[in-house]
N, C-alpha and C positions, 0 to 999 in steps of 0.2 A: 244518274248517279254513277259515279265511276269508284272502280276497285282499284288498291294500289296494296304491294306485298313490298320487301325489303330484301335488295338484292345484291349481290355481288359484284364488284369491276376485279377480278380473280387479277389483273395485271398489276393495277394498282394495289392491293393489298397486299401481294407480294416484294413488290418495291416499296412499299410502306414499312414493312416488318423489317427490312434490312436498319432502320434507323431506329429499333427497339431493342435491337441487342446493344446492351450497355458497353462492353469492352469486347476488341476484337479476340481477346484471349476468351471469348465462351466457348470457341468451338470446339477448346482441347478438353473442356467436363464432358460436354454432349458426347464425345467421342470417348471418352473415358466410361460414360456411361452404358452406352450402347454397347462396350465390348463385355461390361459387368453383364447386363441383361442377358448378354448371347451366352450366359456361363463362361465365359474366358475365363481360362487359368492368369492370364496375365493379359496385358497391351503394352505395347512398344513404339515409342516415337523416335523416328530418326528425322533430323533435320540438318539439312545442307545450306550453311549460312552463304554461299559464294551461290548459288542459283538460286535459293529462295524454295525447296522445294519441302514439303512436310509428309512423313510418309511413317500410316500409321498400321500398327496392323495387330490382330490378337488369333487366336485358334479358339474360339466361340463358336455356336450350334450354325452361325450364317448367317447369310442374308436370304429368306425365304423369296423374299419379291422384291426386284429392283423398281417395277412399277411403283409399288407401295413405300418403299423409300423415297420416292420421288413426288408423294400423294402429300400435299399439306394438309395438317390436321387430320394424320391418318397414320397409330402407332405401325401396326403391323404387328406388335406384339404381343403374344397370348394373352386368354384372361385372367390368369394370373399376376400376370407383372402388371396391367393395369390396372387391377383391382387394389393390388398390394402399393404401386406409387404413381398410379396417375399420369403418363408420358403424356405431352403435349403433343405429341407429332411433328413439331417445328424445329426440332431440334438438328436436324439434318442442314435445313435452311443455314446455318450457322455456318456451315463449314461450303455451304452454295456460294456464302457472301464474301469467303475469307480468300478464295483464291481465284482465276482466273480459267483454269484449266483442270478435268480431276478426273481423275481415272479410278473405279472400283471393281476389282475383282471381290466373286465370293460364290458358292452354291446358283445361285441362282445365275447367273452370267457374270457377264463383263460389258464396262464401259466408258468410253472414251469422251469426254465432253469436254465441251468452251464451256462455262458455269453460264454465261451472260445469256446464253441458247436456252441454255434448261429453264431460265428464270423468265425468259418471254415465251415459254411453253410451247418450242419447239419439238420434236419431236425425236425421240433418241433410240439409238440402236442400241441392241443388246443381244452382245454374242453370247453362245453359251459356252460353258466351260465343262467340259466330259473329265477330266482331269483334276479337279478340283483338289488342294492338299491340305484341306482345314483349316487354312487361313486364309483369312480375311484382309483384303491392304484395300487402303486408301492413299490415291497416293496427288497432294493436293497441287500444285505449280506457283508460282507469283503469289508466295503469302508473306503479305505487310505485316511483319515482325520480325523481330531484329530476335536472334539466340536466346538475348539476357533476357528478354521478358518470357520467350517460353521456358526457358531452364527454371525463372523463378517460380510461375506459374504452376507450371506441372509441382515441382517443390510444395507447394501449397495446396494445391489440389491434392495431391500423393497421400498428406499426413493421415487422412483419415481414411483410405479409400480399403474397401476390401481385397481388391488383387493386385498383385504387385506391378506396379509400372515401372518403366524402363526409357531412359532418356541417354539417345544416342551410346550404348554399350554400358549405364549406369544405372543401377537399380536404386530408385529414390524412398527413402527412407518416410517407413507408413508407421510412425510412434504411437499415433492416436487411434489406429484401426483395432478394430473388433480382434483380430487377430496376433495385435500387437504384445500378448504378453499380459499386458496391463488388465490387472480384476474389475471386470465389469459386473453390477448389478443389474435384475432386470425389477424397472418401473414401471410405474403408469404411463408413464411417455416414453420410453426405450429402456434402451441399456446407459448406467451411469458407470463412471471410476470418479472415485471420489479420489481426488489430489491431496497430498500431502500429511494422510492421517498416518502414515507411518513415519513423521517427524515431527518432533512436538517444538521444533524453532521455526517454523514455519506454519505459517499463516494463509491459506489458500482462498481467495475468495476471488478470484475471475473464473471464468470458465471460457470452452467453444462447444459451440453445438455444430454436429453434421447432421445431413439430412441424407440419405441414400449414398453415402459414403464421403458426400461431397460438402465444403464448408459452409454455412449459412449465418452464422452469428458469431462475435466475439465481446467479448466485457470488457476487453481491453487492447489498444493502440498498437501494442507490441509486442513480441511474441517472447512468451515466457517459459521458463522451462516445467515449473511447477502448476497446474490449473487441472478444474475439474473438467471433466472429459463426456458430454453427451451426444447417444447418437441416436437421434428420434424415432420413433414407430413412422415408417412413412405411409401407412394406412391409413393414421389419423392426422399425420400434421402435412402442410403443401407448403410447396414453394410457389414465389412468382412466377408466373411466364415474362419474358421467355426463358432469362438468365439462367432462374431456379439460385441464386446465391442468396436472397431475401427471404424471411418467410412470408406469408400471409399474417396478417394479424400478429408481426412481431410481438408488439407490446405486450399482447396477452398471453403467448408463447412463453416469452419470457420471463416474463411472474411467475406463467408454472412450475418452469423449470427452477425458477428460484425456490420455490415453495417444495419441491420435490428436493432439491438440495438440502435444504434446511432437515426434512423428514430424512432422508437417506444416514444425513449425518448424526441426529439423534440415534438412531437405530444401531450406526458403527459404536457410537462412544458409551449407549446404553451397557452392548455386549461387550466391549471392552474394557470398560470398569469392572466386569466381573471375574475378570483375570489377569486385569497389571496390578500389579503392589500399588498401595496408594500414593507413594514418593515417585511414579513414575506416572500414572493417572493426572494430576496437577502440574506435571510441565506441559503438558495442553493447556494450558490454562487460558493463553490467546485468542485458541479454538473454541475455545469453549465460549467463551465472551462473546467472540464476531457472531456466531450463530445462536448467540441466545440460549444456550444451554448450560449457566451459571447454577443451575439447582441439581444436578449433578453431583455437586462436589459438598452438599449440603453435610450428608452424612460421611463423608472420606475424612477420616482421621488425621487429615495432612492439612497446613494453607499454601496457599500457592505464595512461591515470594513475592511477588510482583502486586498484590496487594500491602504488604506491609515494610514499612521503612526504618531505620535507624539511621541515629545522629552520628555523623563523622568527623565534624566539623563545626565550626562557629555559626551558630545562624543570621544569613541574611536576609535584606529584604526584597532581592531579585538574584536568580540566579541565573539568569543572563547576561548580564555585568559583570557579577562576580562567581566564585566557585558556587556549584552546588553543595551543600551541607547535609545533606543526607542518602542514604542508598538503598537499597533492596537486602534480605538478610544472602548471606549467599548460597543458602538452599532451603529447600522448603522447611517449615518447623511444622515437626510433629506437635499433637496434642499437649500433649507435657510439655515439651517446650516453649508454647505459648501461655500456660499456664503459670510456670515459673516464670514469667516475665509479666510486665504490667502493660497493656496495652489502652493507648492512648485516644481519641481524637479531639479536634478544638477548630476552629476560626483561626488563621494561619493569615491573616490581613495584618500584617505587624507593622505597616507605616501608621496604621490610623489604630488598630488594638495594644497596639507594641511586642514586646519580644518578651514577656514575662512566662506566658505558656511556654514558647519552645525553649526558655533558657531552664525549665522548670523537668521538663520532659527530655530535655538535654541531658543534665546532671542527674537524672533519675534513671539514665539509660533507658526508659519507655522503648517500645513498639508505637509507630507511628500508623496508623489506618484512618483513609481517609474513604474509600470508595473502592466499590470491583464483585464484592461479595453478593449473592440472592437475598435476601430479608430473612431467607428463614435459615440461614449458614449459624451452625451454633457457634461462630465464634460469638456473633451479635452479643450476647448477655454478658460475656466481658470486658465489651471495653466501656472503658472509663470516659465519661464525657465530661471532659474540665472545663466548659464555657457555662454547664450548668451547675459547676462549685463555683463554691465563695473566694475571691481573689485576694490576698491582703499582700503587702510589702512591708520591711522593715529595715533602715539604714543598721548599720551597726558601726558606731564611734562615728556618728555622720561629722565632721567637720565645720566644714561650707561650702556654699554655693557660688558659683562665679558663671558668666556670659561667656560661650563661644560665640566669635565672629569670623567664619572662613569668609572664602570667595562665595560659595554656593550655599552654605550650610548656617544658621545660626540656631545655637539650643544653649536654654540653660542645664549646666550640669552642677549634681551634686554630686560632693566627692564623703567616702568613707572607708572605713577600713573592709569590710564586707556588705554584704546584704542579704535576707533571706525574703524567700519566696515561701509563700504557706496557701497550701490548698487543701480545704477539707482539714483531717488532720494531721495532714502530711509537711515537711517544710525541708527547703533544699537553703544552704548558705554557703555564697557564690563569694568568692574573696578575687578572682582571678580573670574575671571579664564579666566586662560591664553589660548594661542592657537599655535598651528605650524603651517609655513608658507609652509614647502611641500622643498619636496627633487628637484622638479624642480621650483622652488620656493625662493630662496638662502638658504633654511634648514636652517632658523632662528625661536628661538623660543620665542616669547615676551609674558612677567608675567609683569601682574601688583600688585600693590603692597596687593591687596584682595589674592590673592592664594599665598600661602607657602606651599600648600599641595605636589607637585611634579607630579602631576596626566598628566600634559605634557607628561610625558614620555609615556604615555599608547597611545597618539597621532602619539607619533614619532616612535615607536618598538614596536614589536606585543614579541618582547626577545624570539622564537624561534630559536632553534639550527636549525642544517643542517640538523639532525634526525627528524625536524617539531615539538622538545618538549620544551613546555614552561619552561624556565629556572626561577622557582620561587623567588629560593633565592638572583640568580641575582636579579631580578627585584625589590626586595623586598629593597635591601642594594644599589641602583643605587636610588630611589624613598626617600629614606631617607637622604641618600645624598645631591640631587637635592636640600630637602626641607630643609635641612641645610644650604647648599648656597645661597638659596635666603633669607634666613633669612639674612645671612652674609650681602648679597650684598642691603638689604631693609632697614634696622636697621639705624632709625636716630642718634644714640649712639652707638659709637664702644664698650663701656664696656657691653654694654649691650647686642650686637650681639657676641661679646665673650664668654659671661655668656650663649647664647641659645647655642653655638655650640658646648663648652665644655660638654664633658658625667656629669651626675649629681653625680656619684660615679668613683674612680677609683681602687675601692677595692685592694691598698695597703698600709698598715699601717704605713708605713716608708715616705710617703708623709704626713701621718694625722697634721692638724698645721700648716702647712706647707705651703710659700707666696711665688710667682715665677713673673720672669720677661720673659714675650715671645714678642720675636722682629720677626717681619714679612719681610721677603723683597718687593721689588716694584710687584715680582709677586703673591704676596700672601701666598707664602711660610713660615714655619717658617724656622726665620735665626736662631736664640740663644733663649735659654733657662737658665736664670740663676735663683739660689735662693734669693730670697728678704732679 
């Protein structure tokens, strides 16, 4: 029987790992990080785009062992910082891979190398340095990248990092660091800034997370100026090898963080309601919403506008066709002033219920609320729900009834001098614009004798095609129409209803002068045309 253990080709795994570093730009975090670890007050990159040469360097505690920089899988770094973030030891590898030639001064020696030697495990000199001036250079030869991608890189790398970096005589702006200024909380998973809770037009829901200074997750594509800002315990949370830009166990990472958002924000708007006036409290009202924190505002004496509407306008049956008809109030209404008003909600389906509610809540000036509030918000006990009252209609000197036939449109309308609407015991009487009774409703449209405008039709047909596109010019010669026939059909004098429906010119000359006789039949047709 034979024994076998699992072994190493040290060559091979080392030319294996060159093809694990994601982007050639990892070597500038590794580097970034290693000067954090050394304590650096700062690190500094200089790069000479006409040679290619990258030269990097900070005033950090050293380089203790250039042996042990050169040890794969071997920090060198006390046990603290490994305890606290876990170094890989490979992280040097990065910057083996990235250039051709590199030279390192620091505490422990100096050294001069082809990278390709080091990485076939060659054997290196190492001078020492009696002089040493507390800093640390690396200074790399033949590195494939072009300026723009280090200048952007480091840029992103920079935003979060604890000490200041410095790119070619430029100190790159760290907005997102721990030392940025910006109020950080400390959590279960790190330190948070919560984004945006000091503007209540503004809606914050992306965030970035760093992980040991450095960026690991973003919510969103493109960089924003407003988002929440976390920077994780790296005790408890890891990044990938080798990169370190991933975490481990994203997914679950970032649930937390979502879940620790969601608490952090509770906790700001908890204490903050206990000292803004309530008319400033409710322009969060957004905020409040996106994080589920609507029970909040249960007992504030204010409502937010943005839950409740009024009428401005004529109502239609899409208001993407046509104008919107109603708006927001324009600032929050106190208690009393929701109470002196009557607030509303109903079934707002007016192609197929019709437009008797909103013409009813219209002319009633109502408060329109449809959704937004917690279940237990005391506006709840006030409003009025008018789909569970009794609906009635009533003509007033109805007339008659006659057939529209547009292009698009055909309804029967009845005409009278008013009409009222009666709900509960309430009744509104509308002389000045008409209304449709609704496709399950008998699809009857009644104008009293105040509109001749045609604007019904915007009740009854939103005049999209099959394609979902507003057929304009239909709309436009259906609506002109309309308002021609009710002329026809309102007019106490037929010469006179003749006179509005006839075009004002018929621009041809062989008429000019010229007096005619037109006979209608019983349907309204002309039957004969003769000359006078």
């Amino acid at each position: 029987m034979k024994e076998v253990a699992m072994k190493v080709n040290q060559a091979n795994l080392v030319k294996s790992l060159k093809f694990s570093f994601t982007n050639k730009t990892t070597v500038l975090g590794e580097l970034m990080q290693n000067a954090r670890r050394a304590n650096a007050t700062q690190v500094v990159f200089e790069f000479a785009p006409e040679t290619k040469i990258l030269r990097v360097t900070d005033d950090g505690c050293g380089i203790d062992s250039i042996e042990t920089l050169l040890t794969v899988a071997e920090s060198g770094w006390d046990a603290d910082v490994v305890a606290q973030e876990h170094p890989f030891g490979i992280g040097f590898l990065s910057a083996l891979f990235a250039c051709h030639h590199m030279t390192v001064v620091s505490k422990s020696g100096r050294i001069s190398v082809n990278t390709d030697d080091v990485l076939s495990f060659k054997p290196v000199t190492v001078s020492p340095v009696t002089d040493w001036d507390g800093i640390t250079a690396i200074t790399m030869l033949g590195v494939d990248l072009e300026i723009e991608q280090i200048e952007s890189m480091l840029n992103q790398l920079a935003q979060g990092f604890p000490i200041p970096v410095e790119f070619n005589g430029t100190s790159l702006d760290r907005k997102c660091a721990l030392d940025s200024g910006l109020h950080f909380v400390d959590t279960e998973i790190g330190a948070v800034y919560l984004g945006g809770v000091d503007k209540a037009d503004n809606v914050v829901r992306d965030f970035e997370v760093y992980l040991q200074g450095l960026p690991v997750y973003s919510s969103y594509n493109f960089r924003l100026v407003n988002r929440h800002i976390i920077h994780l315990d790296s005790s408890r949370f890891y990044a990938r090898l080798p990169d370190r830009d991933k975490l481990i166990d994203e997914k679950e990472v970032i649930a937390l963080v979502r879940i620790v958002l969601a608490q952090e924000m509770e906790k700001h708007f908890t204490l903050f309601k206990t000292t803004a006036p309530a008319d400033v409290f409710v322009l969060f009202y957004d905020t409040l919403k996106h994080w589920k924190l609507l029970s909040l505002l249960n007992d504030v004496p204010v409502v937010p506008r943005e839950v409740l509407y009024e009428y401005d306008d004529y109502p239609v049956c899409d208001t993407e066709v046509y104008s919107d008809f109603t708006r927001h109030p324009d600032k929050a209404l106190t208690r009393s002033e929701v109470e002196s008003r009557e607030v509303v909600n109903f079934n707002d389906d007016m192609q197929n219920e019709g437009s008797a509610l909103h013409m009813f809540a219209w002319k009633r000036e109502s408060l329109i609320y449809n959704d937004g509030l917690d279940n237990d918000h005391w506006l709840y006990p006030m409003i009025r729900y008018l789909d569970d009252e009794e609906l009635t209609t009533e003509l007033v000197n109805a007339s008659h009834g006659a057939l529209f036939e547009g292009e698009w449109t055909t309804v029967y309308v009845h005409f009278c001098d008013a009409y009222r609407i009666q709900i509960g015991d309430d009744v509104v009487e509308i002389a000045d614009s008409a209304f449709y009774h609704g496709e399950d409703q008998s699809g009857l449209a009644v104008v009293p004798k105040g509109d001749a405008s045609g604007y019904v039709l915007k009740q009854i047909s939103s005049y999209k095609s099959e394609y979902d596109e507003f057929q304009e010019s239909t709309h436009e010669s259906d609506v002109y129409a309309f308002s021609s026939f009710t002329v026809a059909n309102t007019a106490s004098d037929p010469a006179d209803a003749m006179k509005k429906l006839i075009p004002s010119s018929f621009n041809c000359p062989s008429l000019n002068s010229k007096s005619f006789v037109i006979t209608l039949d019983d349907g309204g047709k002309v039957a004969s045309v003769t000359a006078a």
